[in-house]
TORKOL-4160 file (C-alpha; in steps of 0.2 Angstrom, whole numbers, padded with zeros to 4 digits, m for minus):
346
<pt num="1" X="0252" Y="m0001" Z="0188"/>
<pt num="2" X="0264" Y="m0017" Z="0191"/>
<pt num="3" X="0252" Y="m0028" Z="0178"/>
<pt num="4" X="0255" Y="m0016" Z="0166"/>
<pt num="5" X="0276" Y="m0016" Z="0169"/>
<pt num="6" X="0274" Y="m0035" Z="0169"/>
<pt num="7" X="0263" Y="m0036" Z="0153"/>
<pt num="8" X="0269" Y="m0043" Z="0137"/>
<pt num="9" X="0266" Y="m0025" Z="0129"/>
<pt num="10" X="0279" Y="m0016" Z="0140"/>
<pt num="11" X="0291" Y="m0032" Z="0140"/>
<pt num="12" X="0288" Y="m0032" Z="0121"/>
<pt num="13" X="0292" Y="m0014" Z="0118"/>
<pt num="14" X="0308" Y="m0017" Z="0133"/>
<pt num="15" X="0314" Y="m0029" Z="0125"/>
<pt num="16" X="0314" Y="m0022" Z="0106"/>
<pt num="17" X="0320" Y="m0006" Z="0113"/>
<pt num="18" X="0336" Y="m0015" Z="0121"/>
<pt num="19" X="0340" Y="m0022" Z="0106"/>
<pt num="20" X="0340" Y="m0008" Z="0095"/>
<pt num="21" X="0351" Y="0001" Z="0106"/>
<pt num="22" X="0364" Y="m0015" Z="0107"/>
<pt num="23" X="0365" Y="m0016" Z="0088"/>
<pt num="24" X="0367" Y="0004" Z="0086"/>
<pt num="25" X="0380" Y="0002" Z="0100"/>
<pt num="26" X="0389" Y="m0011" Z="0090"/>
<pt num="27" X="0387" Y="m0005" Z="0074"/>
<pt num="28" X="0396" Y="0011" Z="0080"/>
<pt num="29" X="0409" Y="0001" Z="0090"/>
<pt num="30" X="0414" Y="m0007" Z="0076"/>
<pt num="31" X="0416" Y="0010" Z="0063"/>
<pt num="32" X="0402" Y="0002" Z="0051"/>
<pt num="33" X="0397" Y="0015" Z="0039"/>
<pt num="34" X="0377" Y="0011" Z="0041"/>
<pt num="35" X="0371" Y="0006" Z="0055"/>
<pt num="36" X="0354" Y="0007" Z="0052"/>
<pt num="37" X="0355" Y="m0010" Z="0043"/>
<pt num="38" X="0356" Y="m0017" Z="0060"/>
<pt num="39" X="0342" Y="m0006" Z="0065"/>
<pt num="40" X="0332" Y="m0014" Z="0052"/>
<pt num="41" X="0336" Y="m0031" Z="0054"/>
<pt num="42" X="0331" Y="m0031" Z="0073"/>
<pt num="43" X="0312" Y="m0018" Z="0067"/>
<pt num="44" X="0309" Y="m0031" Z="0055"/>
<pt num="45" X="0311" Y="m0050" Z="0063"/>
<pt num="46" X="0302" Y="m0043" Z="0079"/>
<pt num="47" X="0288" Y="m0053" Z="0085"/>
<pt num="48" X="0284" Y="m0057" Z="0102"/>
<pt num="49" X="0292" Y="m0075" Z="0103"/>
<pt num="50" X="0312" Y="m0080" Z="0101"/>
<pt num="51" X="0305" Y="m0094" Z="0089"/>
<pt num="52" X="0295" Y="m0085" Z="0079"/>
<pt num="53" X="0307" Y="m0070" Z="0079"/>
<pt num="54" X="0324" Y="m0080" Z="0075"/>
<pt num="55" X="0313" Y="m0091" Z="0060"/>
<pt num="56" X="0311" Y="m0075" Z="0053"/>
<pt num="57" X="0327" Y="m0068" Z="0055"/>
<pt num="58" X="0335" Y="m0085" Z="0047"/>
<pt num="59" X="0323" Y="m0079" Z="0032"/>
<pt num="60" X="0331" Y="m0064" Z="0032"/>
<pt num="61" X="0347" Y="m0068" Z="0033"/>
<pt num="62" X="0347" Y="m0082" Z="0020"/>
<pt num="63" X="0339" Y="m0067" Z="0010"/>
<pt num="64" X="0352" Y="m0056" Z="0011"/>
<pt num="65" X="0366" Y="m0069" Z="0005"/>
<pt num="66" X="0356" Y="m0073" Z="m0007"/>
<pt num="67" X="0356" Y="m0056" Z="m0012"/>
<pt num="68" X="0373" Y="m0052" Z="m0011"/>
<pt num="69" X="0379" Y="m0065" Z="m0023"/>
<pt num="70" X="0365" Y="m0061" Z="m0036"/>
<pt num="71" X="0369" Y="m0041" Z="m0032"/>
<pt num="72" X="0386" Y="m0044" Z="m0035"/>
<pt num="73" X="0385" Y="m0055" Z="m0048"/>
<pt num="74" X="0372" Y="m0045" Z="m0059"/>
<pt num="75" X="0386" Y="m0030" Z="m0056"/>
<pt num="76" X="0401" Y="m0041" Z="m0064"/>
<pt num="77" X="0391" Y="m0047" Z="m0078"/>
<pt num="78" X="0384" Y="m0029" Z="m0083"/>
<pt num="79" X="0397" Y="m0016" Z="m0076"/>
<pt num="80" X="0394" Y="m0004" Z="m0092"/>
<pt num="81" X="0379" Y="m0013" Z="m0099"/>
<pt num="82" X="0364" Y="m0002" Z="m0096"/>
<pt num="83" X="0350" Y="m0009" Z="m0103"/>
<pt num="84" X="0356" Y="m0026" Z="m0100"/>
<pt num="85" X="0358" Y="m0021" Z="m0082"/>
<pt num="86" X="0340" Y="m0014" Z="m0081"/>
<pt num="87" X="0332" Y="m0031" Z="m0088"/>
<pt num="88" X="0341" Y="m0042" Z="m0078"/>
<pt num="89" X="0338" Y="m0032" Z="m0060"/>
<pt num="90" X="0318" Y="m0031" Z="m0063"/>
<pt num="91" X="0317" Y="m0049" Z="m0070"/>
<pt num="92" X="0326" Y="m0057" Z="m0052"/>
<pt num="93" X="0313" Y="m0044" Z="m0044"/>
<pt num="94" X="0300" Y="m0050" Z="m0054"/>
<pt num="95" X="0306" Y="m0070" Z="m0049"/>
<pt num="96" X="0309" Y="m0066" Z="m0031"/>
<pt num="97" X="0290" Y="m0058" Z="m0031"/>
<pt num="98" X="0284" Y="m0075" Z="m0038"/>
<pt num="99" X="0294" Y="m0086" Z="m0027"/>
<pt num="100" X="0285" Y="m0076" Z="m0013"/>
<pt num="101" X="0271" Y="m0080" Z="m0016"/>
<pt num="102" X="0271" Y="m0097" Z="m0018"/>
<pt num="103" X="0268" Y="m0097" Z="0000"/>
<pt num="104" X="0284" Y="m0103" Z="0007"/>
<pt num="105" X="0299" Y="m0094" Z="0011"/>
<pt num="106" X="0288" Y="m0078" Z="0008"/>
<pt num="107" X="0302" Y="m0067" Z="0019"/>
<pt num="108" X="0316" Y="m0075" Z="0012"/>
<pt num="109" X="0310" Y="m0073" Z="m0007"/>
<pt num="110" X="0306" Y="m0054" Z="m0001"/>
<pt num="111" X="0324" Y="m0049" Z="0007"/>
<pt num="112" X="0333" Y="m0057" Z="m0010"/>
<pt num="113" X="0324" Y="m0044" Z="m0020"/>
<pt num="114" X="0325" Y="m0029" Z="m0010"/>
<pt num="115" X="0342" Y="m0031" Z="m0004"/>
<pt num="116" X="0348" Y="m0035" Z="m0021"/>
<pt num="117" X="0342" Y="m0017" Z="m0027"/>
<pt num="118" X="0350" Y="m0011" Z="m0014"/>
<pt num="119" X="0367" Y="m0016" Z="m0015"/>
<pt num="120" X="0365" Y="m0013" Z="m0035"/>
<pt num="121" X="0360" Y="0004" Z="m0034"/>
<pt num="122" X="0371" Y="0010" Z="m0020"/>
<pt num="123" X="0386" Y="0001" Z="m0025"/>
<pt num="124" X="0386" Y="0006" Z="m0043"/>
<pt num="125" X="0397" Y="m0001" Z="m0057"/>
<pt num="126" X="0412" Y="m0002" Z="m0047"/>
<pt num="127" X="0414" Y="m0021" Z="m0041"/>
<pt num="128" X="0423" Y="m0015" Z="m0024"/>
<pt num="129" X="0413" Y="m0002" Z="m0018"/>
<pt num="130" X="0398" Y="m0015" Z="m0022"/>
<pt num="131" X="0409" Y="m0028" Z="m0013"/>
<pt num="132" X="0410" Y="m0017" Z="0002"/>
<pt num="133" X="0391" Y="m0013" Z="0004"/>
<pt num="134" X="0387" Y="m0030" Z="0001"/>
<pt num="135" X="0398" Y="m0035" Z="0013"/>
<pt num="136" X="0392" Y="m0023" Z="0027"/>
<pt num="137" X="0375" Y="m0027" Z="0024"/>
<pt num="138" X="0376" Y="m0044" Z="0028"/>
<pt num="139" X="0389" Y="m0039" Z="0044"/>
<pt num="140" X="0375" Y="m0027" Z="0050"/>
<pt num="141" X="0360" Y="m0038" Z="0048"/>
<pt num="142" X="0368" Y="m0054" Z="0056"/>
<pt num="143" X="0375" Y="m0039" Z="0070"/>
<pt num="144" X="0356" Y="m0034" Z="0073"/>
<pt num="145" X="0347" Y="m0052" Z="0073"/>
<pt num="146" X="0362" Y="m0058" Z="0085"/>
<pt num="147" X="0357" Y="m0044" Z="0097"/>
<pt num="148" X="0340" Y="m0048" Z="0094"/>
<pt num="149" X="0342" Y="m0066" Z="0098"/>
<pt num="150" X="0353" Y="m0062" Z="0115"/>
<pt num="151" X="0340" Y="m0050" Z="0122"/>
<pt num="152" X="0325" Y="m0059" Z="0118"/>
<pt num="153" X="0333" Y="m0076" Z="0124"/>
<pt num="154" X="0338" Y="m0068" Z="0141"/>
<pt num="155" X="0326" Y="m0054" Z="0145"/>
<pt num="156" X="0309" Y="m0062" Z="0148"/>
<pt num="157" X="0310" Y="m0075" Z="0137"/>
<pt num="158" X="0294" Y="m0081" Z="0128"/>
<pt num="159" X="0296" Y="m0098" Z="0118"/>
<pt num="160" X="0279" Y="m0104" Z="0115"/>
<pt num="161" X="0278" Y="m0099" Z="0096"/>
<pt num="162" X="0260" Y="m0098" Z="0092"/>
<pt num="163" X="0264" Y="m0095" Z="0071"/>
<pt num="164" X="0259" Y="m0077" Z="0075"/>
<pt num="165" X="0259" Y="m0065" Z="0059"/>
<pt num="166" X="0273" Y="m0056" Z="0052"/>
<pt num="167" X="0280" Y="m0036" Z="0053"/>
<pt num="168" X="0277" Y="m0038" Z="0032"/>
<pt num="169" X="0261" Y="m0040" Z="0025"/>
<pt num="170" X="0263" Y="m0056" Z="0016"/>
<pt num="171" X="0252" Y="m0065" Z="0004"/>
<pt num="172" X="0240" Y="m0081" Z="0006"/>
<pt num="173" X="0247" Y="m0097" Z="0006"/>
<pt num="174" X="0244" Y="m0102" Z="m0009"/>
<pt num="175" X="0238" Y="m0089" Z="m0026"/>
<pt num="176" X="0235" Y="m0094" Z="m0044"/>
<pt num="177" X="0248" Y="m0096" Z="m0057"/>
<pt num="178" X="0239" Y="m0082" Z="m0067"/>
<pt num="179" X="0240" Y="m0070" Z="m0052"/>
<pt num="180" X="0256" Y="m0072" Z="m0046"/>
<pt num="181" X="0264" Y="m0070" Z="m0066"/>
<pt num="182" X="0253" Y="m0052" Z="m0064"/>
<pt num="183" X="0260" Y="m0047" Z="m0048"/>
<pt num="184" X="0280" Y="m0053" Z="m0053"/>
<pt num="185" X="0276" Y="m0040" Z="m0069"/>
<pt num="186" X="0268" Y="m0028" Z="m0061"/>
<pt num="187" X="0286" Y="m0025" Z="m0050"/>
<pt num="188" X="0296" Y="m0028" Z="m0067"/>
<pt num="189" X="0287" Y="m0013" Z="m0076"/>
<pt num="190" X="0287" Y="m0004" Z="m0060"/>
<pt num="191" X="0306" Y="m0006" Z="m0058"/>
<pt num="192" X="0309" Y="m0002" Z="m0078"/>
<pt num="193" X="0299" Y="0014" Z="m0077"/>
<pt num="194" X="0307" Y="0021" Z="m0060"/>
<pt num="195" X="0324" Y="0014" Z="m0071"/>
<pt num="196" X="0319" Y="0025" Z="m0086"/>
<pt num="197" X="0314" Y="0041" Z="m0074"/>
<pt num="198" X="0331" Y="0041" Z="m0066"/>
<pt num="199" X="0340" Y="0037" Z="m0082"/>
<pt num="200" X="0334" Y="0052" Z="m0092"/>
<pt num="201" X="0327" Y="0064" Z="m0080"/>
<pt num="202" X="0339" Y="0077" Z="m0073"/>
<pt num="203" X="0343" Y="0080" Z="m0057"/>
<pt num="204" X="0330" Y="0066" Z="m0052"/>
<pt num="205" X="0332" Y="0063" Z="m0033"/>
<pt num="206" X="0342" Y="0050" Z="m0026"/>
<pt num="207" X="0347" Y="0046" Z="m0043"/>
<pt num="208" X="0351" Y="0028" Z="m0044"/>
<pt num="209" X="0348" Y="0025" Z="m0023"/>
<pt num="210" X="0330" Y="0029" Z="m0029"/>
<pt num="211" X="0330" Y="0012" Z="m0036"/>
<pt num="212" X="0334" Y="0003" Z="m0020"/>
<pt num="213" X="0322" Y="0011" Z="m0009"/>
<pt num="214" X="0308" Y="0008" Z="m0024"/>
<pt num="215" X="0312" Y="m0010" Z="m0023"/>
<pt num="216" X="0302" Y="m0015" Z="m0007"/>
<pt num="217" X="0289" Y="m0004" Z="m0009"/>
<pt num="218" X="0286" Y="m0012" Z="m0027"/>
<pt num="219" X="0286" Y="m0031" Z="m0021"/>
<pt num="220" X="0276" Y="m0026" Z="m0003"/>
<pt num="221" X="0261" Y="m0017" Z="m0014"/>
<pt num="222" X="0261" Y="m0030" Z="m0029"/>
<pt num="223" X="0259" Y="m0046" Z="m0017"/>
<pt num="224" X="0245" Y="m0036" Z="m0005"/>
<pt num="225" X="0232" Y="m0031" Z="m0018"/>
<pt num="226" X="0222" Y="m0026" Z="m0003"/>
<pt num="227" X="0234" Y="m0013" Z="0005"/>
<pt num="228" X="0235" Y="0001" Z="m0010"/>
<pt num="229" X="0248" Y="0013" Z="m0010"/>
<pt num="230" X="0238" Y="0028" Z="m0006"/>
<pt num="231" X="0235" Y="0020" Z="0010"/>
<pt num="232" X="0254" Y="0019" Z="0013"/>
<pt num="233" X="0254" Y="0038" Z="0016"/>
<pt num="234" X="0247" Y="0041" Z="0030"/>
<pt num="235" X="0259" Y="0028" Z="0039"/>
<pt num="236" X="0275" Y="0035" Z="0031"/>
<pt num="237" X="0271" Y="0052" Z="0032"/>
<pt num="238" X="0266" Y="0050" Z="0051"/>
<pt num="239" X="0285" Y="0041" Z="0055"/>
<pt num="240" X="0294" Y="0055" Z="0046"/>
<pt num="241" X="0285" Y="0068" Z="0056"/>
<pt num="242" X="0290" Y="0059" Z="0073"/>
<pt num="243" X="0305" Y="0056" Z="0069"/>
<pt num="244" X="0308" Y="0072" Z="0060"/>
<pt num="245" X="0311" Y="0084" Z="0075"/>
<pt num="246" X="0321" Y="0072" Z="0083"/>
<pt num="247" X="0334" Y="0073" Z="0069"/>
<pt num="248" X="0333" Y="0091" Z="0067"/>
<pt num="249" X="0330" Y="0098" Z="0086"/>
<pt num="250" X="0334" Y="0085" Z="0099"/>
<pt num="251" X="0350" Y="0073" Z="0091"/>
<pt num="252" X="0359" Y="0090" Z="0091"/>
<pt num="253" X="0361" Y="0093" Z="0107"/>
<pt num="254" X="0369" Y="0075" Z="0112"/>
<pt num="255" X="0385" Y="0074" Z="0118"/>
<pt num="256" X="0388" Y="0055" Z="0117"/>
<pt num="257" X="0380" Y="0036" Z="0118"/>
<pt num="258" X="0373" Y="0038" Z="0130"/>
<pt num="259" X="0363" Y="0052" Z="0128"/>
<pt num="260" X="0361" Y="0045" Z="0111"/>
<pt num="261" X="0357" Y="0028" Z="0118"/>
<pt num="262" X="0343" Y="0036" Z="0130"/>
<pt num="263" X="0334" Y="0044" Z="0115"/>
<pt num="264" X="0334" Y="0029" Z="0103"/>
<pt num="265" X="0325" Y="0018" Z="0119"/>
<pt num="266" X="0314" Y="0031" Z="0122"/>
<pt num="267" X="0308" Y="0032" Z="0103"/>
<pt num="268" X="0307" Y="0014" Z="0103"/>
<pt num="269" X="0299" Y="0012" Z="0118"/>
<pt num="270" X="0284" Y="0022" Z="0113"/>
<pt num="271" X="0283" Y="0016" Z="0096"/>
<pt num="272" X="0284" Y="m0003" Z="0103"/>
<pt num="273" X="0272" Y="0001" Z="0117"/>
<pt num="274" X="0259" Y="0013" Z="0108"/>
<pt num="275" X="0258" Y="0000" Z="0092"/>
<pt num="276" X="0259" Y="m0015" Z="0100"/>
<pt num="277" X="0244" Y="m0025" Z="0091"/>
<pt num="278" X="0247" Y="m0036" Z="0076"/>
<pt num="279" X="0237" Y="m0027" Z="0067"/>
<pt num="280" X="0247" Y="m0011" Z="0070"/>
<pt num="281" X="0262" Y="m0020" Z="0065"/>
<pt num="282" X="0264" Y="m0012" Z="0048"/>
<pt num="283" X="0263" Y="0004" Z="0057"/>
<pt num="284" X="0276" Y="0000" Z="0071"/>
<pt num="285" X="0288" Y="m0006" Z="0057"/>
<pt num="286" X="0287" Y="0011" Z="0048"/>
<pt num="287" X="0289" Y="0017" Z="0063"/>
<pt num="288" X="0306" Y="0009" Z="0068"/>
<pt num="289" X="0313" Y="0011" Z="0050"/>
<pt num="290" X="0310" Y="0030" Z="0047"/>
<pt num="291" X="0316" Y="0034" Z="0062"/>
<pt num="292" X="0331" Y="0023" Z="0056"/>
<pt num="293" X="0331" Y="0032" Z="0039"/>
<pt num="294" X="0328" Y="0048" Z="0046"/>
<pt num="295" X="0339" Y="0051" Z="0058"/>
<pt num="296" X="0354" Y="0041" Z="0048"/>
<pt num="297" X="0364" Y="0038" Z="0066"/>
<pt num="298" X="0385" Y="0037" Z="0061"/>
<pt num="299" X="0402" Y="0040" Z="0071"/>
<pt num="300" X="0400" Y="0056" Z="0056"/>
<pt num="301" X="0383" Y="0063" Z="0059"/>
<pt num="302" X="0379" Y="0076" Z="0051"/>
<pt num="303" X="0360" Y="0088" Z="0053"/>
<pt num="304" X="0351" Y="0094" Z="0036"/>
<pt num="305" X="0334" Y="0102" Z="0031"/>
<pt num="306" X="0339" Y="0097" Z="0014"/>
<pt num="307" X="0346" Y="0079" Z="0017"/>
<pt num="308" X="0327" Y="0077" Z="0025"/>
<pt num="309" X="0318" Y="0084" Z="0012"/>
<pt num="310" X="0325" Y="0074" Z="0000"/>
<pt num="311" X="0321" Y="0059" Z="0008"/>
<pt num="312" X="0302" Y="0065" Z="0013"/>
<pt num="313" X="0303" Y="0069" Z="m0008"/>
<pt num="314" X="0309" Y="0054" Z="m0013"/>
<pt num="315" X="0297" Y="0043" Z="m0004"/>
<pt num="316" X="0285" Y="0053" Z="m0008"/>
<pt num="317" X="0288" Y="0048" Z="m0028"/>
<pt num="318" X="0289" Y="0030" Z="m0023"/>
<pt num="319" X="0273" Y="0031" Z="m0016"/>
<pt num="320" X="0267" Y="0041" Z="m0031"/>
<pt num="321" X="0275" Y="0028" Z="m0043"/>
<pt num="322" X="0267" Y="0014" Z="m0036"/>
<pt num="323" X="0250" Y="0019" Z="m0037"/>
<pt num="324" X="0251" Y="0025" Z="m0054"/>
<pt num="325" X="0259" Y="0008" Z="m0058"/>
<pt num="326" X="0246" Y="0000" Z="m0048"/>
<pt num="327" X="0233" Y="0009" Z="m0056"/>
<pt num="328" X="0240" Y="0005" Z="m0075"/>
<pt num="329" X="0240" Y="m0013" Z="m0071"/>
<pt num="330" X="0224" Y="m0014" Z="m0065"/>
<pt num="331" X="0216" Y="m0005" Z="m0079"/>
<pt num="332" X="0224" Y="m0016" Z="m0091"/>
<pt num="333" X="0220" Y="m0033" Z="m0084"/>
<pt num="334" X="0204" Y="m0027" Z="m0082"/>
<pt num="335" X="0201" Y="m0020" Z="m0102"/>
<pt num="336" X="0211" Y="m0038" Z="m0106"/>
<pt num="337" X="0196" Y="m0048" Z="m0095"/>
<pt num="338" X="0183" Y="m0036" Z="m0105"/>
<pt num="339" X="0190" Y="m0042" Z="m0120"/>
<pt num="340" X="0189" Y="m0060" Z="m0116"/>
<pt num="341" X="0175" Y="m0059" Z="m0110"/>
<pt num="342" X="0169" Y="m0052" Z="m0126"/>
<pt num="343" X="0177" Y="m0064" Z="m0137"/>
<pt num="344" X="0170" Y="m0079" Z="m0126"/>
<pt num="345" X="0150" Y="m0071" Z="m0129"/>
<pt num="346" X="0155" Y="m0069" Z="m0148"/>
């Protein structure tokens, strides 16, 4: 029983756990409308050493400026421009996707695209709203790599970095030219369509903050040929059942922080600790970010069947999207090879 306190598995999942209860503390502290941002930051840069962790969270961060000048740039250039809009958002995603997977930089490249939707989508035309969420996105994520970086650099620290694998599935270091051109487009049509669905469908859900949460699946599936969306479901449909009643039966009985505090280690703790192999690091992820989504922590918290249902709905059409989008592409390339193939034997 003491190795298995002093393993790296139960320090690991400690340690994570810690961290994710500082930056929700100081997220709230502070009044910050979405502290689930900081909650991400510190789900997504955690790896078992402070190097490797703090390279990543440099990525990240890097990213997410990145970001906000290009979000808020694209906003101030296209405020009532629709179409305009739509072309320019898909082509940086379509760019960001490339430069990722050139092999270098692979996070930072990813963060710049997603964020960018983000802030986009959930700011909308109206420069200072935009301003604001860019602004607390990049509060939120700095907030939750700085908490990170404290805990991991005073609790059991661990500073051998042994270039172990990332949260994110991320492509080989080097990829064709060809190959890369068909993953950058295959995120550029699946950006345009899910544009065109909220654009003219009524009622669609999330509306435009559709397009955000889109954005990540899009690059992660079109740079990981090998992970289909199909394969996605059982992950994301496993994280929204744990953190499902927790939201619903348990967060509404809590009378403070530090109730709350007790609950959000807890979750953590057993996620950290129950997927603590890198190859269950995609799960463990989805783990830490739906219960993030899910539960949607705020100094106004407010319980809804319906808010939940939406978001179980909504991912459940990015999924969808995805795989019909993946499916297209493929289909195509592979009537295109036929067809050259054809031409060649002629």
């Amino acid at each position: 029983m003491t190795n298995d306190l002093l393993s790296p598995r139960f320090k690991n999942a400690v340690k994570t756990s810690l961290a994710l209860v500082m930056a929700y503390g100081f997220a709230l502290w502070f009044d910050w409308d979405r502290p689930m941002w900081a909650a991400f930051a510190v789900a997504l840069v955690s790896l078992p050493t402070l190097e490797a962790s703090l390279g990543k969270g440099a990525q990240r961060l890097r990213g997410t400026l990145m970001a906000t000048v290009v979000g808020l740039g694209l906003i101030a250039l296209f405020p009532q421009d629709r179409w305009p809009f739509m072309l320019a958002q898909a082509s940086w995603l379509a760019y960001c996707t490339y430069r990722m997977t050139g092999g270098k930089n692979a996070y930072l490249w990813f963060c710049a695209g997603f964020v960018t939707a983000i802030i986009t989508s959930n700011g909308g035309p109206d420069p200072t709203n935009a301003f604001s969420l860019a602004t607390i996105r990049l509060l939120e994520t700095s907030l939750g790599i700085i908490c990170f970086a404290l805990v991991f650099s005073l609790v059991w620290p661990v500073r051998t970095d042994q270039n172990l694998p990332g949260e994110m599935p991320e492509p080989p270091p080097s990829i064709p030219g060809v190959s890369r051109l068909n993953q950058a487009s295959q995120v550029f049509i699946a950006y345009c369509a899910a544009f065109l669905l909220v654009v003219y469908v009524p009622g669609f859900p999330g509306s435009y903050g559709f397009l955000g949460m889109l954005a990540p699946f899009a690059i992660i599936l079109a740079t990981t040929p090998q992970l289909p969306a199909a394969k996605l479901m059982k992950p994301v449909g496993l994280s929204i059942l744990f953190a499902a009643p927790i939201y619903m039966f348990l967060m509404p009985l809590l009378s403070g922080f530090t109730e709350l505090a007790i609950v959000i280690f807890l979750t953590c703790f057993t996620i950290c600790y129950a997927l603590h192999t890198p190859e269950q690091g995609l799960a463990r992820t989805f783990g830490l970010a739906f219960f993030a989504v899910v539960t949607g922590i705020s100094n106004q918290q407010t319980y809804s069947f319906l808010a939940l249902a939406n978001t179980v709905l909504m991912f459940s059409l990015v999924l969808l999207m995805m795989h019909l989008c993946t499916s297209v592409t493929v289909f195509v390339r592979e009537k295109n090879g036929n067809l050259a193939t054809a031409a060649e034997n002629i």
